[in-house]
N, C-alpha and C positions, 0 to 999 in steps of 0.2 A: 574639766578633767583634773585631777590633783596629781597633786606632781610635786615633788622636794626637791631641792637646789641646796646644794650640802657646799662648805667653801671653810677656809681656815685650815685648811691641813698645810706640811708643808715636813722638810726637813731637821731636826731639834736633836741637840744633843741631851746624854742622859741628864737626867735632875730640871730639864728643862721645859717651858710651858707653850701650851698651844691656845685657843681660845676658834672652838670650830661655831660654824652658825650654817642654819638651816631658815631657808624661807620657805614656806608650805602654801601651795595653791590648793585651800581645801576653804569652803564655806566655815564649815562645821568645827575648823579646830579651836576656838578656844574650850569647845565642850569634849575635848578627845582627850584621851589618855596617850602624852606621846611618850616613843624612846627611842636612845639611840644606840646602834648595833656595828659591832664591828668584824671584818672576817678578813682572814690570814692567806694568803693561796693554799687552795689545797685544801682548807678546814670551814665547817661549817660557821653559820655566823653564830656569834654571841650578843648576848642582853649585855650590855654595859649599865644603863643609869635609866630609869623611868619617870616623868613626871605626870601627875593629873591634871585634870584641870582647875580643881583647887590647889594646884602648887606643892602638894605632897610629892615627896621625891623618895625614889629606892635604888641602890647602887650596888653591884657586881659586889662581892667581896674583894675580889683584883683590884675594882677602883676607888675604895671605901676610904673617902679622908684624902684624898686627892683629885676627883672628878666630882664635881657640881656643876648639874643641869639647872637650866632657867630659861621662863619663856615670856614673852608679850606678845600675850593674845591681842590688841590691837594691831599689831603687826604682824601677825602670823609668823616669827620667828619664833627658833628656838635653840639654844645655847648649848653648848658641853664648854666649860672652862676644863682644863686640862692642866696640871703642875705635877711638880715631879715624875716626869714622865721617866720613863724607863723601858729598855730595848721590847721586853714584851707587850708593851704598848704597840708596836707596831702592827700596822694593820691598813684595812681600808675602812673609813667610815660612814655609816649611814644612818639617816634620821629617819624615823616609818611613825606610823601608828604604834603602838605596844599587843605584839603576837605576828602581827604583819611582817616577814623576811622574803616577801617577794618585792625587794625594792624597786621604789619609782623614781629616784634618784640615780644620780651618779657616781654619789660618794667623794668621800675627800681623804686621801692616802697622808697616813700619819706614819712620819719613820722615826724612831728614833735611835741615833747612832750612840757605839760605848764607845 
């Protein structure tokens, strides 16, 4: 059954970094297209950062020049580094598939205070 395990969130003041990690019970992921997705209470989730399986990456314009994704496909991990962060960064996050927002995860709640 696949299933994401999301971890690295945590409380960060502004301008400051987070480093979130996702371990993915899927056969199949190094040949998936992952990403990661975050939601607000109350608002729909958002596309944050995408990567393929050849390591192509595509990122939010919110998080463009501050968020890079990376993954080891032998480990079925996959990364969001997080710097300069900033109160609208807050959120909960999640790792899926890319189009996939009926998360298998649990996410990992990113705050950041000003």
């Amino acid at each position: 059954q696949i299933h994401f395990e999301e971890s690295g969130g945590g409380l960060v003041q502004v301008g400051g970094s987070l480093r979130l990690s996702c371990k993915v019970s899927d056969p199949a992921f190094s040949a998936r297209t992952m990403s990661w997705y975050r939601q607000a209470p109350g608002k729909e989730p958002d596309l944050v950062a995408t990567i393929r399986s050849n390591g192509a990456t595509d990122y939010a314009d919110s998080v463009q020049g501050r968020f890079t994704t990376s993954r080891d496909n032998p480990k079925n991990m996959l990364y969001l580094q997080m710097n300069n962060l900033e109160p609208e960064d807050t959120a909960r996050y999640y790792c899926s598939r890319y189009g996939l927002t009926t998360f298998l995860g649990q996410g990992t709640q990113v705050t950041v205070s000003s």
